[in-house]
C-alpha positions, 0 to 999 in steps of 0.5 A: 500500500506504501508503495501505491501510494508513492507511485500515485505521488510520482505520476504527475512527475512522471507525466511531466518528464521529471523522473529518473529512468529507474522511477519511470520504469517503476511507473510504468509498470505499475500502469501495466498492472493497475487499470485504476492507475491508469485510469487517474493517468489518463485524467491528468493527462486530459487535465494537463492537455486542457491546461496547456491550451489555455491562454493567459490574457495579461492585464493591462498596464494601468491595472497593474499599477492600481494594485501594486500601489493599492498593495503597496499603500494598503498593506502596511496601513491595514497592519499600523490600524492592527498594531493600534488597535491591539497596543490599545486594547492590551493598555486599556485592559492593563489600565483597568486591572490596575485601577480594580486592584487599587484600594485607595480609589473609591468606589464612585471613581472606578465605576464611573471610569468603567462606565466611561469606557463601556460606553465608549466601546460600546458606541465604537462597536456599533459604528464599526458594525454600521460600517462593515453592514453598509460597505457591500452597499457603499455607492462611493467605493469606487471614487478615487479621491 
């Protein structure tokens, strides 16, 4: 069963010209022997058949120069609101901790503090939800600036 195995790994190799004369005896053989085998050999040969007809139709110009500055504008970007975002949440949670452990501030303080920012986070989370909701339906996506 190993061996099967490893002759099924070897067939697209085999198809492709890529192994030894040693390996492609073996394959051969074994798509002597085995209909199933042959079966799965004459479907990637179809396959790489069909494939090698297509033809690629490369973008134009302008397009490509649209997504490699989008890439190139976009990604660090989307990373620094990451980074933000994350140092943010771990000094907020950090900040509460430190303020529920103290036993010099009162009551009033830490709970009006918690309600400060609960309520912050909470009207943050609905205008990020009202954004993700409404961006498939934004009709000035596509405006360039």
């Amino acid at each position: 069963m190993r061996d099967e195995q490893q002759l099924e790994r070897m067939l697209s190799a085999y198809l492709d010209g890529e192994l030894t004369q040693a390996d492609q005896q073996r394959v051969r053989v074994w798509l002597e022997d085995s209909a199933d085998a042959r079966e799965r050999f004459e479907e990637m040969r179809q396959i790489q058949q069909i494939t090698s007809s297509m033809s690629f139709i490369p973008p134009p110009d302008d397009r490509i120069d649209e997504l490699t500055e989008r890439l190139s504008v976009q990604a660090p970007r989307n990373m620094g609101w990451i980074m933000l975002l994350l140092g943010t949440v771990l000094l907020a949670a950090f900040t509460a901790s430190q303020l529920w452990r103290a036993p010099d501030i009162p009551w009033p303080v830490k709970y009006g503090s918690g309600g400060i920012a609960g309520g912050f986070l909470f009207l943050l989370g609905s205008v990020a939800r009202q954004r993700w909701l409404e961006h498939p339906h934004d009709r000035y996506r596509g405006v360039k600036r």
